[in-house]
Backbone as a printed PyTorch tensor [residue, N CA C, xyz], in Angstrom:
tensor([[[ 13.3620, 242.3400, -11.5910],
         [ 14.7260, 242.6740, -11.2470],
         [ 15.4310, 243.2300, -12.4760]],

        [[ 15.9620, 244.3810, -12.2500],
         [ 16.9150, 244.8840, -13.3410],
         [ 18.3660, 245.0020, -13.1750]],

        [[ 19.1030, 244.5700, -13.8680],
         [ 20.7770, 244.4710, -13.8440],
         [ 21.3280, 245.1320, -14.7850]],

        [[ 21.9420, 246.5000, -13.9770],
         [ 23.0440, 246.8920, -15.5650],
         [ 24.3660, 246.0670, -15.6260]],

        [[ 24.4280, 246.1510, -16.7800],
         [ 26.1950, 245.6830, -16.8770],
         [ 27.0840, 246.7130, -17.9090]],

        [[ 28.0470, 246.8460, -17.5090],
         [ 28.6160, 248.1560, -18.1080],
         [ 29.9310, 247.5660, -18.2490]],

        [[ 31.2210, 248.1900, -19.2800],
         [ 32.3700, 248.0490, -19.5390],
         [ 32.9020, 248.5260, -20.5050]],

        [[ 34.0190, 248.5550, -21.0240],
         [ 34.4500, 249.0590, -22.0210],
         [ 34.5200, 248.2960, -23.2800]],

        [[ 35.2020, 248.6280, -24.5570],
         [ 34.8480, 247.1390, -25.7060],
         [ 35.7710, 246.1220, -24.5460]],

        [[ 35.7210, 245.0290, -25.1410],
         [ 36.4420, 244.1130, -25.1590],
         [ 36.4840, 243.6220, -23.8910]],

        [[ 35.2950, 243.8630, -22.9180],
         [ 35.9610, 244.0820, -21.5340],
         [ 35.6150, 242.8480, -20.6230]],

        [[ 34.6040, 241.6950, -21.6850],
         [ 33.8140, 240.4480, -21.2620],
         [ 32.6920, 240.6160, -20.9110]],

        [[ 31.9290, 242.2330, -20.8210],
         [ 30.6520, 242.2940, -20.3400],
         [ 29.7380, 241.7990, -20.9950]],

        [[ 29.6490, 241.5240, -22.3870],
         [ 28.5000, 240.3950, -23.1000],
         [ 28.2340, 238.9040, -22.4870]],

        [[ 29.7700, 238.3590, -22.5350],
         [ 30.0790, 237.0980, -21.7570],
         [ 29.0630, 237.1290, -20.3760]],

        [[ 29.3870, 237.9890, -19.4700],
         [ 29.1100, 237.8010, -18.1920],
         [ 27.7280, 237.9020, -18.5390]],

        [[ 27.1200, 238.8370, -19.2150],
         [ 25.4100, 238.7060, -19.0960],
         [ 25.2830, 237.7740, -19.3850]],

        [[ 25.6900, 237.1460, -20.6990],
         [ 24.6050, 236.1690, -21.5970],
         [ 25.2590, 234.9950, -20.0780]],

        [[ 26.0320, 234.4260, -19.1560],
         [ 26.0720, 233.8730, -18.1400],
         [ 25.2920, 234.4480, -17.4630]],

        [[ 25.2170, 235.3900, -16.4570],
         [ 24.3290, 236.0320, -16.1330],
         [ 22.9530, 234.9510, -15.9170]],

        [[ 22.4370, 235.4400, -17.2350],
         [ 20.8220, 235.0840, -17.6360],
         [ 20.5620, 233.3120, -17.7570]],

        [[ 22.0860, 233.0310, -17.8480],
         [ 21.9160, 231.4040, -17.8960],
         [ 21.8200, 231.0890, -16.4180]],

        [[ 22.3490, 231.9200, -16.0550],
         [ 22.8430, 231.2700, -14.4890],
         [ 21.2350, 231.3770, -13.3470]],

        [[ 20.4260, 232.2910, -14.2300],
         [ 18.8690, 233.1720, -13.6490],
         [ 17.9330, 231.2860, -14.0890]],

        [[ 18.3630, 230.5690, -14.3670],
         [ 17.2230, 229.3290, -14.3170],
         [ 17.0950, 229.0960, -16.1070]],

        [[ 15.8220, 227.8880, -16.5340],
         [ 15.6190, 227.6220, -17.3830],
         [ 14.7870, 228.4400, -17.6150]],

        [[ 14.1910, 229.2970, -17.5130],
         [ 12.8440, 230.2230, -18.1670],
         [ 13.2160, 230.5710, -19.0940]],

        [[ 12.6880, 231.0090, -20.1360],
         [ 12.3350, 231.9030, -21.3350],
         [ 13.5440, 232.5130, -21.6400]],

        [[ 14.2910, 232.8420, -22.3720],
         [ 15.5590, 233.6630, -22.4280],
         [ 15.3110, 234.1090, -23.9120]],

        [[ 15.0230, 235.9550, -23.7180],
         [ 15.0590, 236.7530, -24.8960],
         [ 16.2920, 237.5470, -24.9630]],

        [[ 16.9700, 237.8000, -26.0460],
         [ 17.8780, 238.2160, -26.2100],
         [ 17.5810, 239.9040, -27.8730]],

        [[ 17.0970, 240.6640, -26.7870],
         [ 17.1700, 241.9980, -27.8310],
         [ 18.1950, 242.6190, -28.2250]],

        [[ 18.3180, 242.2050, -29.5060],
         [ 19.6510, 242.6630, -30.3210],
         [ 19.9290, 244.2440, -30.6710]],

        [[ 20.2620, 244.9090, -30.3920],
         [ 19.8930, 246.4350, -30.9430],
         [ 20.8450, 246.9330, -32.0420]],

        [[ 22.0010, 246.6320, -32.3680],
         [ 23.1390, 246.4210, -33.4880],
         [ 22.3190, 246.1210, -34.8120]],

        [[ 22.8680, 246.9470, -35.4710],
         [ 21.8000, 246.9780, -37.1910],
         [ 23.1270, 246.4440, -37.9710]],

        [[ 22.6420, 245.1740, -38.5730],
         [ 23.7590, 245.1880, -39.4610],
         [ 24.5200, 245.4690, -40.8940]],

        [[ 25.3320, 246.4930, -40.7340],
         [ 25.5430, 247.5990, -41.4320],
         [ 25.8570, 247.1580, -42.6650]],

        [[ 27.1190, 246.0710, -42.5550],
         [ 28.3190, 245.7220, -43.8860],
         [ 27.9840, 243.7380, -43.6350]],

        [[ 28.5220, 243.2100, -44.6430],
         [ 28.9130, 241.5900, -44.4140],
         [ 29.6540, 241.2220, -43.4470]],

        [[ 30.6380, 242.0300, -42.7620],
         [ 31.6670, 241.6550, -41.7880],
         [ 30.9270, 241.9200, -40.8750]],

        [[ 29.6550, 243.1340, -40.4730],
         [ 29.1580, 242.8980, -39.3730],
         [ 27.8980, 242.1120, -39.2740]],

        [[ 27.4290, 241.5610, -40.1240],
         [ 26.2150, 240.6200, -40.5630],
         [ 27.1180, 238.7290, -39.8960]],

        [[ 28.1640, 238.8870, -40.4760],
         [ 28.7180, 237.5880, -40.1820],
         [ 28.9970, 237.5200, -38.8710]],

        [[ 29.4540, 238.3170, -38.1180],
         [ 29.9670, 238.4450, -36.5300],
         [ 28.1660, 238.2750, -35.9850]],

        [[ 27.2810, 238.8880, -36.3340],
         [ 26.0720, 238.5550, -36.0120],
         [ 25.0400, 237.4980, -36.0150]],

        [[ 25.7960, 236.9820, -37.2780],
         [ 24.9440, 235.5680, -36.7220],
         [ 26.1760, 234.0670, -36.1800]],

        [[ 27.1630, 234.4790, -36.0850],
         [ 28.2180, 233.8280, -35.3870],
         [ 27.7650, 233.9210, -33.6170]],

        [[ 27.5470, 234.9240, -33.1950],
         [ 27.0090, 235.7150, -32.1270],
         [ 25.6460, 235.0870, -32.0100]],

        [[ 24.4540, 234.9950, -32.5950],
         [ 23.4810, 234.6490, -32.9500],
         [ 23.1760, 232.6350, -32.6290]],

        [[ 23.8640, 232.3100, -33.1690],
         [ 24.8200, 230.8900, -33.2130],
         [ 24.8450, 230.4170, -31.5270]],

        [[ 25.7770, 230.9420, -31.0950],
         [ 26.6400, 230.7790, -29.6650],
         [ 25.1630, 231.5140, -28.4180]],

        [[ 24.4270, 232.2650, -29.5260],
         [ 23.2700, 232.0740, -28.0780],
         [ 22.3460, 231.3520, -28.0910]],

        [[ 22.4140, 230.9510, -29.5890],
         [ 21.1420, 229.4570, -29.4610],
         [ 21.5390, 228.3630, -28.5950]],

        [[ 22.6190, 228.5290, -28.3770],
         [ 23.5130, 226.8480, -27.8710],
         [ 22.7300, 227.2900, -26.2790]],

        [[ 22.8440, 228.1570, -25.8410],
         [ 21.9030, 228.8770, -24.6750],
         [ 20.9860, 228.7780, -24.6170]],

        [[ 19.9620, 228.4320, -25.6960],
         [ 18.3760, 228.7850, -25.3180],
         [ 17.9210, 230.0710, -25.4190]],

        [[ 19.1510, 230.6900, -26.4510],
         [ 18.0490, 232.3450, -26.4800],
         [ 17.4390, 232.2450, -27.6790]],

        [[ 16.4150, 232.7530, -27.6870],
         [ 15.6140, 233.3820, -28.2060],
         [ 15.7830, 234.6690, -28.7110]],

        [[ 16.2840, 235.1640, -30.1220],
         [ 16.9620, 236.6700, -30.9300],
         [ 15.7240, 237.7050, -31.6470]],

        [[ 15.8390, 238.5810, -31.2690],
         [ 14.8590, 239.3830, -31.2420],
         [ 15.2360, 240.9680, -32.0190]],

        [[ 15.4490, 241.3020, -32.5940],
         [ 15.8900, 242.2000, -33.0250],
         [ 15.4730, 243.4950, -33.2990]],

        [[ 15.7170, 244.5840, -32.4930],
         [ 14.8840, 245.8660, -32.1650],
         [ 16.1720, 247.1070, -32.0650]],

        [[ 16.0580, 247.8330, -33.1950],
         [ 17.1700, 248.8170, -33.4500],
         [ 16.6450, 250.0780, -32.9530]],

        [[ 14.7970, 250.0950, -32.7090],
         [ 14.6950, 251.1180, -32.5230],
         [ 13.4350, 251.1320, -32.0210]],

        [[ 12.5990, 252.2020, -31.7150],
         [ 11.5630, 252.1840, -30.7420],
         [ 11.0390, 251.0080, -29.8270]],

        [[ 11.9580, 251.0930, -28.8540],
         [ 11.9230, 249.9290, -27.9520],
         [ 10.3640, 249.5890, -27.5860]],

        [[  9.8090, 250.8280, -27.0280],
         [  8.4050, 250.6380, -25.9760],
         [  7.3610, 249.8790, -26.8280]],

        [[  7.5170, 250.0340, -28.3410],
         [  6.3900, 249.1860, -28.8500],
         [  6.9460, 247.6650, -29.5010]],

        [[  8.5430, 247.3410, -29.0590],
         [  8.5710, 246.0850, -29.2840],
         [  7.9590, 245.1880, -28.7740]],

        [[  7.0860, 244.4140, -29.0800],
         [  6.0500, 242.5780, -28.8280],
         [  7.6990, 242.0470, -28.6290]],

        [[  7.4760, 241.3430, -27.3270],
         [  8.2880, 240.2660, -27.3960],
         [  7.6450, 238.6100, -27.1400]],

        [[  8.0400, 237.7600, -27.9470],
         [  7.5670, 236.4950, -28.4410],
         [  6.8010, 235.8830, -26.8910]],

        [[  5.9470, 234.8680, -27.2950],
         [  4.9610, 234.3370, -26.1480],
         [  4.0170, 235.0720, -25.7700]],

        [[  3.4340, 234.3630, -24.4440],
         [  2.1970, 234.6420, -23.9610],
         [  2.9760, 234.8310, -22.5280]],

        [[  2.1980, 235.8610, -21.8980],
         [  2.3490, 236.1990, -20.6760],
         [  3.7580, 236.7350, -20.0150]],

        [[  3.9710, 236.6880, -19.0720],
         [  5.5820, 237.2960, -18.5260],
         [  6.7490, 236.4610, -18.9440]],

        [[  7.7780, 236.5160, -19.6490],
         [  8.8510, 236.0660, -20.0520],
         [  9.7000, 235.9560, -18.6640]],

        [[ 10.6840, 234.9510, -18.7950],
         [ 11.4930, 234.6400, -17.7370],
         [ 12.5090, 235.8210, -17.9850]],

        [[ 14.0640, 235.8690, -19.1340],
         [ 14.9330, 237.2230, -18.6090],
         [ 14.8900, 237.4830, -19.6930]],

        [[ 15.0540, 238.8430, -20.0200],
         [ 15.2870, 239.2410, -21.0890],
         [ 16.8850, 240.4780, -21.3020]],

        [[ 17.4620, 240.2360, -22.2950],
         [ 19.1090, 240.4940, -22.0020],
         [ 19.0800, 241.4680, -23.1180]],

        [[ 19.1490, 242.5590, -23.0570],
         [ 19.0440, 243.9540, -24.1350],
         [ 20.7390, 244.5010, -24.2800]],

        [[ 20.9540, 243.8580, -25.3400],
         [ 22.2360, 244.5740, -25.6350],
         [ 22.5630, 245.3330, -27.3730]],

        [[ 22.6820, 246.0260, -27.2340],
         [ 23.4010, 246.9870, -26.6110],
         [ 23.0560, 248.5110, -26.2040]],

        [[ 22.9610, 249.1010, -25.0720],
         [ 22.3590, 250.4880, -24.6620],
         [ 23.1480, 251.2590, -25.7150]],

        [[ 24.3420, 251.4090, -25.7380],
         [ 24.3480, 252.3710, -26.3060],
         [ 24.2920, 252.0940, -27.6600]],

        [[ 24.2440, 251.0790, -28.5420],
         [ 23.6350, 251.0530, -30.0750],
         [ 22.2360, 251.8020, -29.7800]],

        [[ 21.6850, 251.5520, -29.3280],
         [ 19.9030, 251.9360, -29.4540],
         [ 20.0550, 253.1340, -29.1060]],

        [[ 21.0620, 253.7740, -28.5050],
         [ 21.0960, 255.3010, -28.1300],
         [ 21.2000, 255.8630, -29.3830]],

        [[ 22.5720, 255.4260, -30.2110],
         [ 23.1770, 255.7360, -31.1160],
         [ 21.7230, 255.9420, -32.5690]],

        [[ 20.9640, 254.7170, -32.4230],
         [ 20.0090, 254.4650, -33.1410],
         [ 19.0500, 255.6790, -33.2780]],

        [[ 18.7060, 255.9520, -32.2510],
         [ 17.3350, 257.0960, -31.7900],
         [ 18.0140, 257.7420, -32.1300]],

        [[ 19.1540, 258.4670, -32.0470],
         [ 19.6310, 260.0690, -32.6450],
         [ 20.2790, 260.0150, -33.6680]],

        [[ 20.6500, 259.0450, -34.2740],
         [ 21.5000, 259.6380, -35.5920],
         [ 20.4330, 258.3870, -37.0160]],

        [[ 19.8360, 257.4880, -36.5380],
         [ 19.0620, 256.6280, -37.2240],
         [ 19.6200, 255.8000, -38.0880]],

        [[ 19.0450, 255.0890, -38.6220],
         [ 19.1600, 253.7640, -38.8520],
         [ 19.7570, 253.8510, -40.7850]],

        [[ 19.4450, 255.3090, -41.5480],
         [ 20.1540, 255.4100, -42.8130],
         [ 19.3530, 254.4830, -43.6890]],

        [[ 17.8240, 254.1950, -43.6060],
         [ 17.0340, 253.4630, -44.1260],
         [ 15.6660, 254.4210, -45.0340]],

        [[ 15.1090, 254.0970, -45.8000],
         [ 14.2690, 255.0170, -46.5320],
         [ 13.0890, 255.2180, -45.8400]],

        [[ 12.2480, 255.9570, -45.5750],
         [ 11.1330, 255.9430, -45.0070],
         [ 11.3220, 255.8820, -43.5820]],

        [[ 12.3720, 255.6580, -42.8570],
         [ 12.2040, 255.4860, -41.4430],
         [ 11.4340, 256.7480, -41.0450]],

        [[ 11.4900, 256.5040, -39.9190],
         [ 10.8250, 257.3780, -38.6700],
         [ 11.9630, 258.7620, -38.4910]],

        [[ 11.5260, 259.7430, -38.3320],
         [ 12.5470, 260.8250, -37.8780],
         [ 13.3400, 260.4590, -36.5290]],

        [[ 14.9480, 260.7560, -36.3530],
         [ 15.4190, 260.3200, -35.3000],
         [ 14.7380, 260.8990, -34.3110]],

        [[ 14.9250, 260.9500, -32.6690],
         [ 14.6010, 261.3330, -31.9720],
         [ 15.4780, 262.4730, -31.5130]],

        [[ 14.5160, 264.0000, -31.0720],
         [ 15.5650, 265.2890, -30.6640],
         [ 16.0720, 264.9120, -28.9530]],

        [[ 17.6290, 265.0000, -28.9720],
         [ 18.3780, 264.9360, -27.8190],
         [ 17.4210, 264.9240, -26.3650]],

        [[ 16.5820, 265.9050, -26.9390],
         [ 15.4370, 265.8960, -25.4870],
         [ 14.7140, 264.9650, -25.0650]],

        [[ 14.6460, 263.7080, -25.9540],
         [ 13.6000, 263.0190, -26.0200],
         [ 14.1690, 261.6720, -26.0740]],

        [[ 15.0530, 261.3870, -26.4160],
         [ 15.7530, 259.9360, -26.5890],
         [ 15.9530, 259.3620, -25.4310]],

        [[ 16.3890, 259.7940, -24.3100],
         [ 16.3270, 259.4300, -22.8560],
         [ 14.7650, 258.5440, -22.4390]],

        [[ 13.9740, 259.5660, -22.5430],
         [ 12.8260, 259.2170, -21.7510],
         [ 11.5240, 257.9440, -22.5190]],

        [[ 11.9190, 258.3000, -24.4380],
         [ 11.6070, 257.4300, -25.1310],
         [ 12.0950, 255.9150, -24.5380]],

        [[ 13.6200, 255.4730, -24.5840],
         [ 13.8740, 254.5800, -23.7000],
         [ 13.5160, 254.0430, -22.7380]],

        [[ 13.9760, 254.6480, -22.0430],
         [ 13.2620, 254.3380, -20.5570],
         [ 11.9730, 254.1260, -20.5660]],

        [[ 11.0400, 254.6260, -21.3620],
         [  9.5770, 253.7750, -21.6700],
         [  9.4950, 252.4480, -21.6980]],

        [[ 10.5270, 252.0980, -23.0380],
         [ 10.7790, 250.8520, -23.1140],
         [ 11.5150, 249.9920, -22.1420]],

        [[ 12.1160, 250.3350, -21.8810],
         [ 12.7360, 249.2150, -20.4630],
         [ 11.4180, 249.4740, -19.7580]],

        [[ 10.8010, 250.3370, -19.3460],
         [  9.7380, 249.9780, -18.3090],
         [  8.4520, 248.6890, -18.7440]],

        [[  8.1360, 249.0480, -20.0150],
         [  7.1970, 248.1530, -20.6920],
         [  7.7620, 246.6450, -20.9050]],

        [[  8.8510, 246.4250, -20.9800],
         [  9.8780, 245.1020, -20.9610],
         [ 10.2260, 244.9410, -19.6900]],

        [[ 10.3830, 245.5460, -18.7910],
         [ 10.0810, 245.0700, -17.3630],
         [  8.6500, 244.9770, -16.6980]],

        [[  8.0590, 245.3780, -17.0790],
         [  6.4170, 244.9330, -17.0050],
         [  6.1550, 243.1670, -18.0180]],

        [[  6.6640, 243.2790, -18.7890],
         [  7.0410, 241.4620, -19.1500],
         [  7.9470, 240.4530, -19.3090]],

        [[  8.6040, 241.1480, -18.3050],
         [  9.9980, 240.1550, -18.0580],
         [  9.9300, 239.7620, -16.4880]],

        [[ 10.4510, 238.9900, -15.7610],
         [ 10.9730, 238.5800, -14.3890],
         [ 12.1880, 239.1010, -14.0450]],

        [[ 13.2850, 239.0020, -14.9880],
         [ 14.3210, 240.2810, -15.2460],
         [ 14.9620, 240.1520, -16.4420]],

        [[ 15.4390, 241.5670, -15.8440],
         [ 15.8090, 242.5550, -17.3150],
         [ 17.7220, 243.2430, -17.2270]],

        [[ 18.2880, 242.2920, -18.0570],
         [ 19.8270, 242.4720, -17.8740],
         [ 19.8440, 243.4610, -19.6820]],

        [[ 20.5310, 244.3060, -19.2190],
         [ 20.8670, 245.8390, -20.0110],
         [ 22.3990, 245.6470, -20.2950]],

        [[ 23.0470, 245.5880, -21.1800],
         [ 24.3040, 245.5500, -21.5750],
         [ 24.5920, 247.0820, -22.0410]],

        [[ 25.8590, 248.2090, -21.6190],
         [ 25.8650, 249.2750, -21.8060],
         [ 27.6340, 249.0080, -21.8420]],

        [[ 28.3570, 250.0600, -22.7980],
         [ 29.4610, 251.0180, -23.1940],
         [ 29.4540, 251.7280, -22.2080]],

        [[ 30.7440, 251.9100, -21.7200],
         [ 31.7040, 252.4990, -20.9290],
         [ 32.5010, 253.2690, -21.5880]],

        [[ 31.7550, 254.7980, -22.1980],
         [ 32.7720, 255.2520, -23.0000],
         [ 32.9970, 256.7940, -22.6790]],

        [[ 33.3330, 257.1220, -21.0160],
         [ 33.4530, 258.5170, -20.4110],
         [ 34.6130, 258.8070, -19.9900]],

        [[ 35.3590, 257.7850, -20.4020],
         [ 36.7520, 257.7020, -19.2920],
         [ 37.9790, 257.8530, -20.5790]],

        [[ 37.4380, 258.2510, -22.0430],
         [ 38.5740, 257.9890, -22.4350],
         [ 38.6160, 260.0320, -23.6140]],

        [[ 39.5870, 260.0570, -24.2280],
         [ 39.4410, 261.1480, -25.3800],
         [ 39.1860, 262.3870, -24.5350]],

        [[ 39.4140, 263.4750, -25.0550],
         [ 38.5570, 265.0020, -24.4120],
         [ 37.8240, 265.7810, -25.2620]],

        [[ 38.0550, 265.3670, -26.7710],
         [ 37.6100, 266.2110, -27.9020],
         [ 36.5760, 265.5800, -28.8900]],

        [[ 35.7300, 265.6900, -28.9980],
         [ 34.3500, 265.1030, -29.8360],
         [ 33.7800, 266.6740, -30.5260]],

        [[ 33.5250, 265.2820, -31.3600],
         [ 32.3580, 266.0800, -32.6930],
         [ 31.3260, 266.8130, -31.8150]],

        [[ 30.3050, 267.3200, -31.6550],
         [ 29.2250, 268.2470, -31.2850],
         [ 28.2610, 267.0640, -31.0420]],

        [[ 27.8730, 266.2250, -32.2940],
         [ 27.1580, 264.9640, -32.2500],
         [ 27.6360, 263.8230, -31.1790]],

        [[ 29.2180, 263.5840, -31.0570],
         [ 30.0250, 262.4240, -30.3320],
         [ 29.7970, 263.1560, -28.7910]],

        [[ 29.1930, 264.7000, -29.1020],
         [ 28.8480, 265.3020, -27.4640],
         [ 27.5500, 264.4150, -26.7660]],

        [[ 26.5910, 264.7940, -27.8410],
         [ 25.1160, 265.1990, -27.6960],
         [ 24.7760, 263.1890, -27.2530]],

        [[ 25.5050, 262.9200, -28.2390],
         [ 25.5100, 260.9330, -27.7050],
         [ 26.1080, 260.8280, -26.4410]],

        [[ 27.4340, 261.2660, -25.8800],
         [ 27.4000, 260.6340, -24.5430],
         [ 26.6130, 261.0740, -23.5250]],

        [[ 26.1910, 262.2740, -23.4680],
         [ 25.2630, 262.7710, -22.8300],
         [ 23.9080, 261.9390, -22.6410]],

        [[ 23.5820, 261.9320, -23.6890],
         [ 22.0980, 260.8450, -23.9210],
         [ 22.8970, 259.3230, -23.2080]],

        [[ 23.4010, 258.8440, -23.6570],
         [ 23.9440, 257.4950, -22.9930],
         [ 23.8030, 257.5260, -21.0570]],

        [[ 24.9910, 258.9090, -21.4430],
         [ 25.3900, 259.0150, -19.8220],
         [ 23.5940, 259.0650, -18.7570]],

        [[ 22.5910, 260.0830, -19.6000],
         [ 21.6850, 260.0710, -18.8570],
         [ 20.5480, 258.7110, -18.5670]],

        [[ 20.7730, 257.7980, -19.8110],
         [ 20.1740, 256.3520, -19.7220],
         [ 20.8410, 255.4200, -18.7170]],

        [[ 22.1520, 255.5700, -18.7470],
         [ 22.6450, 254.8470, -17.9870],
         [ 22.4770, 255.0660, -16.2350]],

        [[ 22.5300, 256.4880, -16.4160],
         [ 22.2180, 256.9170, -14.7020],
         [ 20.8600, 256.2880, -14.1060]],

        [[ 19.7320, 256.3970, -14.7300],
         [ 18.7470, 255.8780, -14.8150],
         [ 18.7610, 254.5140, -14.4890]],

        [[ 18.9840, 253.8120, -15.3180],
         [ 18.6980, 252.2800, -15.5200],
         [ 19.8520, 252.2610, -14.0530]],

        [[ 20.9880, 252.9910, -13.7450],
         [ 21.6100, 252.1810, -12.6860],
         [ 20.9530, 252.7130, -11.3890]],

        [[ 20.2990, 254.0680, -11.4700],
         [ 19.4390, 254.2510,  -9.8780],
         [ 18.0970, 253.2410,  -9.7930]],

        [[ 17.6790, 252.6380, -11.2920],
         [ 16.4070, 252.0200, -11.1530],
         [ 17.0010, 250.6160, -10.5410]],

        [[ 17.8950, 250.2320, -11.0090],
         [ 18.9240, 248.9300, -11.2350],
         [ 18.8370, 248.0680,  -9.5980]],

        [[ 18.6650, 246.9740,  -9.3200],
         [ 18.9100, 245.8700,  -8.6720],
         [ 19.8460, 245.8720,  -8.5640]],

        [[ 20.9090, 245.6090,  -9.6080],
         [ 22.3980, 244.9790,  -9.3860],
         [ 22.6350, 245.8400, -10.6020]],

        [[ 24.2320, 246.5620, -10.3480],
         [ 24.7460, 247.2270, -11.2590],
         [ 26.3850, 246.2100, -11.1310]],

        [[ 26.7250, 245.8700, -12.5210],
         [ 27.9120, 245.3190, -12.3290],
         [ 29.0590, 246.2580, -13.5370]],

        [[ 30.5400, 246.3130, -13.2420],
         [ 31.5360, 246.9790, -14.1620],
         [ 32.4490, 245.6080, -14.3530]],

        [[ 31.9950, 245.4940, -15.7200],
         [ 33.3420, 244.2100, -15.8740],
         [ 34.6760, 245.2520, -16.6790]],

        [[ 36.0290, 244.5940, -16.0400],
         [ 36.8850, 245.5950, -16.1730],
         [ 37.6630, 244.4470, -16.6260]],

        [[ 38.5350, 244.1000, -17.6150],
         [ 39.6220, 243.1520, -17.8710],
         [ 38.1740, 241.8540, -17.5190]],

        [[ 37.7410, 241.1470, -17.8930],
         [ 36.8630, 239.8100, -17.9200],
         [ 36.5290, 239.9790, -15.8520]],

        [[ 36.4240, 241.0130, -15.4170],
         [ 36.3440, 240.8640, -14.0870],
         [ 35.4800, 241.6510, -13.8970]],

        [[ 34.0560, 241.0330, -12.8730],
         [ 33.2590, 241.5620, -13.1190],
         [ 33.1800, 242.6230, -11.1920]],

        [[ 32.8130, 244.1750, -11.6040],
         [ 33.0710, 244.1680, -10.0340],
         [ 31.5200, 244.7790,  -9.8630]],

        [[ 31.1130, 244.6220,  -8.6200],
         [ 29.8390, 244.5780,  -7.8220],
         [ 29.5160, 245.7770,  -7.6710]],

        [[ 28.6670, 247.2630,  -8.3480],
         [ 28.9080, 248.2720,  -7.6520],
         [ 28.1080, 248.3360,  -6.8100]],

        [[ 26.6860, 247.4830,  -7.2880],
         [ 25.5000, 247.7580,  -6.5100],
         [ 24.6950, 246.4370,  -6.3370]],

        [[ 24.1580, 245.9160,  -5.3690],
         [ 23.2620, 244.7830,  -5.3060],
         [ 22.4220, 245.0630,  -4.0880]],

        [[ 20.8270, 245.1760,  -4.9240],
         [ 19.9430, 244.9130,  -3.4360],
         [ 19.5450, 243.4480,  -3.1370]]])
């Protein structure tokens, strides 16, 4: 089973997953971090964050970038696994991680379908798979060329994961609304 959850900042959609996945039983609970942490202020919010999902039973996993060949911990099919954030890992594949030796980012053509590898290979070892995604089409009219080429890539992951999607939810103000459930 796959669940998107989508919203804007601030909008409670982390909340509702990481409930969500509590609410899915005691199984296995992986939590793929995709947020690189940049400065001390965002290192500290991360393991504060980090903190508040152990009290959960997650399990932190941390994958900024080439999803499809992340190992995730154990043997055999994992109970849920909660991937946040889509669009960091978007952000990741095309503009990269600002590290020595990395990998070349991925060209606009290719960052879509690279993904979506990976959610498929993590839904091949998960029972389900809750996707945390940015809601960021509804606001501004004027972007950089790059702030283009990213929502585009987002917009096309997200279409995806929500036609592949089980349950698509929009939390709007801490309210979560139903767009889609089979």
């Amino acid at each position: 089973m796959i669940t998107l959850v989508s919203g804007g900042s601030g909008s409670g959609k982390s909340e509702y997953a990481e409930n969500l996945t509590v609410s899915l039983g005691q199984e296995r609970r992986i939590y793929i971090a995709t947020m690189k942490p940049w400065d001390e202020e965002c290192r500290q919010r991360i393991e504060r964050h980090r903190q508040m999902r152990a009290e959960k039973q997650f399990e932190t996993v941390e994958c900024y970038r080439n999803l499809k060949e992340l190992k995730l911990p154990g043997d055999g099919k994992t109970g849920t696994v909660l991937l946040e954030c889509m669009s960091n890992l978007v952000s990741n594949e095309l503009f990269g991680l600002g590290e020595e030796n990395e990998a070349p980012c991925l060209e606009e053509g290719t960052v879509s379908e690279e993904i979506l590898r990976g959610i498929e290979s993590i839904k091949e070892k998960a029972e389900h798979v809750i996707i945390v995604t940015n809601e960021v089409f509804s606001d501004g009219d004027s972007y950089s060329k790059e702030t283009l080429v990213y929502r585009k890539v987002l917009g096309e992951v997200n279409q995806w994961i929500g036609k592949a999607a089980d349950m698509v939810v929009e939390v709007v103000a801490g309210i979560p609304v139903i767009i889609k459930n089979r």
